[in-house]
N, CA, C and O atoms as CSV, one atom per row, in Angstrom:
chain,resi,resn,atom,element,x,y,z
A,1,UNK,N,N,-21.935,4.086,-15.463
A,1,UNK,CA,C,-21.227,2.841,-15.566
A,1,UNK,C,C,-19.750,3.083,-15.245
A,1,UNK,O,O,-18.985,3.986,-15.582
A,2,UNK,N,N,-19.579,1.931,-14.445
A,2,UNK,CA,C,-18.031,2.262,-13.663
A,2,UNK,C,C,-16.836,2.082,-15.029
A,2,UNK,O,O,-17.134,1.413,-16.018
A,3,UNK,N,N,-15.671,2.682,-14.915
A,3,UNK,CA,C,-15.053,1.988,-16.175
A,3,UNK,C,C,-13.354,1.669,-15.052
A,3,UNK,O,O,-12.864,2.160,-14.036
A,4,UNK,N,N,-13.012,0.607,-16.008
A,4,UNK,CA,C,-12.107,-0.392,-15.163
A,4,UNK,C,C,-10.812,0.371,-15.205
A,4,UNK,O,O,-10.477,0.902,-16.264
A,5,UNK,N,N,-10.203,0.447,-14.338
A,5,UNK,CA,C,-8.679,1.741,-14.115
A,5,UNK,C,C,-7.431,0.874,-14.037
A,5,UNK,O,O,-7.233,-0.181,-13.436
A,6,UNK,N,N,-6.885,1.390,-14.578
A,6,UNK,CA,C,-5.661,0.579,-14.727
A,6,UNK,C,C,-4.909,0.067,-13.865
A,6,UNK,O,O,-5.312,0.686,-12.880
A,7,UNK,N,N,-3.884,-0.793,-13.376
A,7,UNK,CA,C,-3.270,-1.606,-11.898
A,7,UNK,C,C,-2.188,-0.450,-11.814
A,7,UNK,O,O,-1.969,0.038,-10.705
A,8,UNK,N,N,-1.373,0.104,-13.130
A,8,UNK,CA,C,-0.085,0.703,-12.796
A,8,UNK,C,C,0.891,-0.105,-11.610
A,8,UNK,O,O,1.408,0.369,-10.599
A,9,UNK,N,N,0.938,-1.920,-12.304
A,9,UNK,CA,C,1.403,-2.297,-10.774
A,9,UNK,C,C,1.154,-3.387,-10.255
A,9,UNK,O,O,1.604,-4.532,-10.287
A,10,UNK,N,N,-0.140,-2.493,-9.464
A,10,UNK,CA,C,-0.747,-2.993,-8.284
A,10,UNK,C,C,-1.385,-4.050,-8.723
A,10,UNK,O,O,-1.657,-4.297,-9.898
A,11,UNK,N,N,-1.751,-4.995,-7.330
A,11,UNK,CA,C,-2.564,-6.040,-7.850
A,11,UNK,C,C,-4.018,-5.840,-7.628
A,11,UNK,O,O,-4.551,-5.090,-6.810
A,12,UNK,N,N,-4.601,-6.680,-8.541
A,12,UNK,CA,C,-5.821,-6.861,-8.338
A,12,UNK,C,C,-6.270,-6.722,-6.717
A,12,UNK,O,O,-5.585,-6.975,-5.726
A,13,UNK,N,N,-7.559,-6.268,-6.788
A,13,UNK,CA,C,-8.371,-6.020,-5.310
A,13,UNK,C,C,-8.436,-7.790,-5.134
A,13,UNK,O,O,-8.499,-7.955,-3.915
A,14,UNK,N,N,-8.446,-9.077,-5.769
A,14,UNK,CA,C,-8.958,-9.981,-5.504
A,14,UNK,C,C,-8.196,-10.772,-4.312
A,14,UNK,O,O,-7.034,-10.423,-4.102
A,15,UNK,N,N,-8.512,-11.369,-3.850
A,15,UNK,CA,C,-7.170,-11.973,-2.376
A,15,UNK,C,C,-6.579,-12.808,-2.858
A,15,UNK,O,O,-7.049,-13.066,-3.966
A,16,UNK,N,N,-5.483,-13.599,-2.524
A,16,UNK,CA,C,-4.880,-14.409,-2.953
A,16,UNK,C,C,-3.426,-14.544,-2.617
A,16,UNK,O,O,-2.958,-13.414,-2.480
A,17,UNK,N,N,-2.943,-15.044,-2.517
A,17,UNK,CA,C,-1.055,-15.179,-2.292
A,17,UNK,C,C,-0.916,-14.383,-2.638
A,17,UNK,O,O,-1.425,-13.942,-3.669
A,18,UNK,N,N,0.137,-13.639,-1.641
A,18,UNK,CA,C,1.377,-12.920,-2.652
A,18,UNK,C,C,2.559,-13.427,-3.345
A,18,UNK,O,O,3.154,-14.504,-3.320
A,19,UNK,N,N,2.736,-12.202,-4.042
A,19,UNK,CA,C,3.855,-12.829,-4.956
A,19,UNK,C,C,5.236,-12.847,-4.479
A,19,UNK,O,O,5.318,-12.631,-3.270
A,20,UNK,N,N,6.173,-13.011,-4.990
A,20,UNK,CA,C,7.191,-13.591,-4.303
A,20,UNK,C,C,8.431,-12.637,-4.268
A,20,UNK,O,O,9.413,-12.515,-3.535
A,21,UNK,N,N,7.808,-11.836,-5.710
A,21,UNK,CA,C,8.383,-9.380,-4.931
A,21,UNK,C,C,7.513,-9.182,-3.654
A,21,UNK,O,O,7.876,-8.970,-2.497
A,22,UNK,N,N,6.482,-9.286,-4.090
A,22,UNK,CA,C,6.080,-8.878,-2.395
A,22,UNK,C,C,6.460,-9.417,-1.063
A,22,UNK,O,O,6.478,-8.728,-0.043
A,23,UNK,N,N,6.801,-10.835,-1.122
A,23,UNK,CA,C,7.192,-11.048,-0.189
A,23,UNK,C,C,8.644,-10.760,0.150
A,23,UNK,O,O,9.029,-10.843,1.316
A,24,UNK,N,N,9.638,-10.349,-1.061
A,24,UNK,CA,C,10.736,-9.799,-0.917
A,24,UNK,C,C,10.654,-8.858,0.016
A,24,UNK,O,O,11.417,-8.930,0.979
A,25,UNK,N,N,9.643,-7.714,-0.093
A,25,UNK,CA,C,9.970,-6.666,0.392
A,25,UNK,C,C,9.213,-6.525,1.831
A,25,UNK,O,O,9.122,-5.344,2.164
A,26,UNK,N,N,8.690,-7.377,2.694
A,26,UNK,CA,C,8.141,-7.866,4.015
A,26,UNK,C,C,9.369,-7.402,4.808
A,26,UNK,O,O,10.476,-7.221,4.302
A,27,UNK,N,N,9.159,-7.283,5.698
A,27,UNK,CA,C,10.109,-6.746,7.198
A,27,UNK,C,C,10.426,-8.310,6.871
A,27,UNK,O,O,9.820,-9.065,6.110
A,28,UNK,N,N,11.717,-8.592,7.794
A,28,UNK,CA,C,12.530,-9.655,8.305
A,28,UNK,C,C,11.303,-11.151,8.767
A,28,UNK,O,O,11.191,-12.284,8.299
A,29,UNK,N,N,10.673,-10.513,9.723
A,29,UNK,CA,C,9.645,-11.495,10.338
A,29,UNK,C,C,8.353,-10.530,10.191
A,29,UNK,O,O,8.117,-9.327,10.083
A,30,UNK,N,N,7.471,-12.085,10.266
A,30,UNK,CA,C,5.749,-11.078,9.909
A,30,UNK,C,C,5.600,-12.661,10.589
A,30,UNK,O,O,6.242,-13.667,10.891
A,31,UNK,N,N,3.883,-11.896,10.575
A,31,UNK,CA,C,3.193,-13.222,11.701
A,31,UNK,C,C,2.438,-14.102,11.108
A,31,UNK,O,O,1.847,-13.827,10.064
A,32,UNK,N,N,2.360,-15.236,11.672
A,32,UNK,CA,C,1.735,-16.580,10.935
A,32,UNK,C,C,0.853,-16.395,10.201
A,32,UNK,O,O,0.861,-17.354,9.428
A,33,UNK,N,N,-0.407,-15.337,9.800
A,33,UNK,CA,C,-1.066,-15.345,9.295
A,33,UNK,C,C,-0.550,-14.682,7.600
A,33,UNK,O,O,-1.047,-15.066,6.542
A,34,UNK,N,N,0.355,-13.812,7.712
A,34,UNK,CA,C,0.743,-13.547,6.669
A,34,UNK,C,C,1.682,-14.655,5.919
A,34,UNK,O,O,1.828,-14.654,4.697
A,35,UNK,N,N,2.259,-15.537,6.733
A,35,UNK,CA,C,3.365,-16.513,6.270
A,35,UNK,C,C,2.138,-17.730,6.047
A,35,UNK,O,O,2.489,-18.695,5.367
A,36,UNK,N,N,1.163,-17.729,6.417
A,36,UNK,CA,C,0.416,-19.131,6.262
A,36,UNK,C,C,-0.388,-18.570,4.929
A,36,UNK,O,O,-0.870,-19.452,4.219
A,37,UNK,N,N,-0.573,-17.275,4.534
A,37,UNK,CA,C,-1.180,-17.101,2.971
A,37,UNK,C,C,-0.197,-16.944,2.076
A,37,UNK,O,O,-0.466,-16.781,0.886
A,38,UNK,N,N,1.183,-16.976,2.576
A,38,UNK,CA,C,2.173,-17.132,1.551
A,38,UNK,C,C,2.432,-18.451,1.189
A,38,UNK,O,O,2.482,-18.759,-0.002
A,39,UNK,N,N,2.599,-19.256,2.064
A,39,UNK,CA,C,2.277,-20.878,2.041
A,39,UNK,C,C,1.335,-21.377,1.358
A,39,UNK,O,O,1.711,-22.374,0.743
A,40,UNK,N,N,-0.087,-21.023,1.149
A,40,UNK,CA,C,-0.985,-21.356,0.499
A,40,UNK,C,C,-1.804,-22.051,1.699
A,40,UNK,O,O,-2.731,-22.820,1.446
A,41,UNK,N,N,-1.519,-21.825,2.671
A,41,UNK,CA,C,-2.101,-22.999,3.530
A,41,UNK,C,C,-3.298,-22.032,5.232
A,41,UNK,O,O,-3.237,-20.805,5.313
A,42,UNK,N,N,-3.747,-22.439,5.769
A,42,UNK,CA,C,-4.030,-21.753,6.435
A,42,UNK,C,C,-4.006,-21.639,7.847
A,42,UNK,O,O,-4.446,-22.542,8.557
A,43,UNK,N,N,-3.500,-20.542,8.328
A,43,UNK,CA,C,-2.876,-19.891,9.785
A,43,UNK,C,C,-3.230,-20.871,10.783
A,43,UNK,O,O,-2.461,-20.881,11.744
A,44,UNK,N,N,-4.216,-21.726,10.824
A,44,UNK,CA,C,-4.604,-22.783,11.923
A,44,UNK,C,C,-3.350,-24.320,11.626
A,44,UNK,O,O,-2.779,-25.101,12.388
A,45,UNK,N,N,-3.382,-24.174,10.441
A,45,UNK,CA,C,-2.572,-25.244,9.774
A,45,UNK,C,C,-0.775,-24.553,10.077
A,45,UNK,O,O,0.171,-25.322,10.247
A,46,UNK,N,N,-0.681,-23.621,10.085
A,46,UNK,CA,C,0.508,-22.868,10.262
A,46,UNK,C,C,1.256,-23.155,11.773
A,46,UNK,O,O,2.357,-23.493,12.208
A,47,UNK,N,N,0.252,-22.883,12.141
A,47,UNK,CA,C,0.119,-22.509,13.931
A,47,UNK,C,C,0.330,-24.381,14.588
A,47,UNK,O,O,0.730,-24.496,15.746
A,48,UNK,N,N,0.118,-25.321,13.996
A,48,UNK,CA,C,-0.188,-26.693,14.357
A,48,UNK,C,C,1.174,-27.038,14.080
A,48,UNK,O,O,1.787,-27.522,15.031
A,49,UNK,N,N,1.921,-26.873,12.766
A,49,UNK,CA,C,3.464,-27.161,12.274
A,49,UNK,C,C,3.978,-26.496,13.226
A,49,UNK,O,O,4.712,-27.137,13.977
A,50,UNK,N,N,3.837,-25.471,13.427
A,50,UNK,CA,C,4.547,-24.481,14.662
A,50,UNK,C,C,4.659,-25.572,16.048
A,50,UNK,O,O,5.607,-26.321,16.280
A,51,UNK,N,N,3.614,-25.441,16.733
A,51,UNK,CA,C,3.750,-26.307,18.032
A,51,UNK,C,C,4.207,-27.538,17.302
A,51,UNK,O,O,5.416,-27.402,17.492
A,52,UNK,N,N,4.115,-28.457,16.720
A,52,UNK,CA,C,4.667,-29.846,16.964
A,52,UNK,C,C,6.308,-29.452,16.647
A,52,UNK,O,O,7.238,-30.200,16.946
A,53,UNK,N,N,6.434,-28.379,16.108
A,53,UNK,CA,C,7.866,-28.483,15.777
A,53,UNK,C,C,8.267,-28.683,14.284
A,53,UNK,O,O,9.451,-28.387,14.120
A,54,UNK,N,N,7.642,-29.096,13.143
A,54,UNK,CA,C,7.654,-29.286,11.896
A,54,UNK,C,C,7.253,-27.808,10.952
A,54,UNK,O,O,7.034,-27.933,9.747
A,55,UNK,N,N,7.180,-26.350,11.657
A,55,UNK,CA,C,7.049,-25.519,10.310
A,55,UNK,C,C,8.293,-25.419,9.441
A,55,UNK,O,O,9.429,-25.189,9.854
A,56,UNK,N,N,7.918,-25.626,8.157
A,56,UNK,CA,C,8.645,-25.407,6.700
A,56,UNK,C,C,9.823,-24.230,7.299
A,56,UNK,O,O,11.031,-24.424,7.165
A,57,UNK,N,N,9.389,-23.298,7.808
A,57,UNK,CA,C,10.303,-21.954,7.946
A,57,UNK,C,C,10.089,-21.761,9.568
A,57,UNK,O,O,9.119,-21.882,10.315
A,58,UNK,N,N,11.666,-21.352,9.770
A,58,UNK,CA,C,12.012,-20.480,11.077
A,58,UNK,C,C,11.226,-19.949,11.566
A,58,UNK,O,O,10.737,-19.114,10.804
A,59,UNK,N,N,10.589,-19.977,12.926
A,59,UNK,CA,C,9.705,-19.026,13.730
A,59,UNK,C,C,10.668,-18.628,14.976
A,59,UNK,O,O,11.592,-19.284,15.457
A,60,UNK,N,N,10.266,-17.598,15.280
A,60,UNK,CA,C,10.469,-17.140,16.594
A,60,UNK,C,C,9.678,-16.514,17.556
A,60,UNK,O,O,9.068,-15.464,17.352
A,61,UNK,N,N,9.677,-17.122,18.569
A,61,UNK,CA,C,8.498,-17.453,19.706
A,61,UNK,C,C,8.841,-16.417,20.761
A,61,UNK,O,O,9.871,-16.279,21.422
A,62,UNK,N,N,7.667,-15.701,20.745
A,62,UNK,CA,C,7.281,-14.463,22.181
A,62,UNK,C,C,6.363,-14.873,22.943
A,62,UNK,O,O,5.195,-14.536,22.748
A,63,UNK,N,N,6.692,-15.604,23.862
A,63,UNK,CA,C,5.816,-16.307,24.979
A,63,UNK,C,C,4.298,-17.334,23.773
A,63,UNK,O,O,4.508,-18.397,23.189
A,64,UNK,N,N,3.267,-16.732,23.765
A,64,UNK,CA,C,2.164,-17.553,22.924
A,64,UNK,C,C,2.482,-16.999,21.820
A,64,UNK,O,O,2.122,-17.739,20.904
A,65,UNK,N,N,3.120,-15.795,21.326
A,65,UNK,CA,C,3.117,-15.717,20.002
A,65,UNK,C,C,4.302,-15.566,19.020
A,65,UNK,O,O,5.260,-14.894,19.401
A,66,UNK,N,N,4.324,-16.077,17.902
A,66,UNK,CA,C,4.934,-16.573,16.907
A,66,UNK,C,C,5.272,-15.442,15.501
A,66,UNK,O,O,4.384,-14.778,14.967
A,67,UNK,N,N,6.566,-15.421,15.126
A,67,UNK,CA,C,7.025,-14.507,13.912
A,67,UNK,C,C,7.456,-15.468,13.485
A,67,UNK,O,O,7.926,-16.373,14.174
A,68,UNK,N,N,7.348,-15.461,11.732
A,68,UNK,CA,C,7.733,-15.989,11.098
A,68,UNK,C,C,8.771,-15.636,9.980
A,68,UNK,O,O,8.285,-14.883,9.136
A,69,UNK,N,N,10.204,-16.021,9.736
A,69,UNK,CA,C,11.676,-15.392,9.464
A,69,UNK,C,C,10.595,-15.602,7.620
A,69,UNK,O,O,9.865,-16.467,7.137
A,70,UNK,N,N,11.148,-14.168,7.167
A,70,UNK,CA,C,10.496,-13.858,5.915
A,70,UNK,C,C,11.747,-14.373,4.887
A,70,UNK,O,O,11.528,-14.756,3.737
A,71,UNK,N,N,13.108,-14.315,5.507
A,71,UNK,CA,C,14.087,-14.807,4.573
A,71,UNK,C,C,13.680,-16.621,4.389
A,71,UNK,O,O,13.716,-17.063,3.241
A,72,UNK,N,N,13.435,-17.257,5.151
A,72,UNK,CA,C,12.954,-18.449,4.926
A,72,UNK,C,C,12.017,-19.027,4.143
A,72,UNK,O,O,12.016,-20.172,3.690
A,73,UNK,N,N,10.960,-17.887,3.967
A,73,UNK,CA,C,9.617,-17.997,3.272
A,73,UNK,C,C,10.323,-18.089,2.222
A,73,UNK,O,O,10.573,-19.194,1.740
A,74,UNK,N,N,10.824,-16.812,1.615
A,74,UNK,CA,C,11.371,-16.698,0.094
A,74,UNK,C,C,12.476,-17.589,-0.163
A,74,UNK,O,O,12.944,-17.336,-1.273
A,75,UNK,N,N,13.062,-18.501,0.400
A,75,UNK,CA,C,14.254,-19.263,0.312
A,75,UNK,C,C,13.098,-20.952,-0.461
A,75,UNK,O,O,13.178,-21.592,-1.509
A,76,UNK,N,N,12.160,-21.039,0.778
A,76,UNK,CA,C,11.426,-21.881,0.449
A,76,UNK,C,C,10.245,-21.919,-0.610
A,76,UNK,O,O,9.646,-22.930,-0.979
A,77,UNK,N,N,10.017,-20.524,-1.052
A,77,UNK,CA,C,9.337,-20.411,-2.682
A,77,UNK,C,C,9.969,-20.457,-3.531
A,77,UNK,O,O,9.604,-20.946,-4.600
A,78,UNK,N,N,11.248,-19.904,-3.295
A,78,UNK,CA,C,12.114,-20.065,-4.701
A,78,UNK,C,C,12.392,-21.154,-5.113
A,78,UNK,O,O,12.399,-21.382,-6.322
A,79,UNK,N,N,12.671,-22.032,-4.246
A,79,UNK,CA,C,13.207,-23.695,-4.418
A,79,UNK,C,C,11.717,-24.343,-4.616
A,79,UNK,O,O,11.632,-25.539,-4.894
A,80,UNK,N,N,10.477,-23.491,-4.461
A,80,UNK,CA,C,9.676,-24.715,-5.545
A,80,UNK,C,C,9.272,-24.634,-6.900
A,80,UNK,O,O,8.739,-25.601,-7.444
């Protein structure tokens, strides 16, 4: 019988948002998929705000693909 080991920390194996230390410590920009599970929302839904022009946070565009400014993310969790 397995016995349960302590986090020291870490989070749970379960998926879910990160938290909002973790997202502190993200490089500058990360890509829609990581910014659309910080959002709560998902990367297709991310990617749609993106093209019309309405994402919550700063992107910056490399021909088809998209970074998303990590100082923005955390600017826009803190203020909710």
């Amino acid at each position: 019988m397995a016995t349960e080991q302590p986090l020291d920390g870490l989070r749970a194996a379960v998926p879910g948002p990160p938290t909002l230390e973790e997202i502190r410590a993200w490089p500058a920009t990360v890509g829609v998929p990581d910014a659309a599970k910080a959002l709560g929302i998902s990367k297709s839904h991310l990617h749609a705000l993106i093209k019309r022009g309405e994402s919550p946070i700063r992107t910056l565009s490399f021909g088809a693909r998209h970074r998303c400014v990590t100082a923005d993310l955390v600017r826009l969790l803190e203020a909710a």
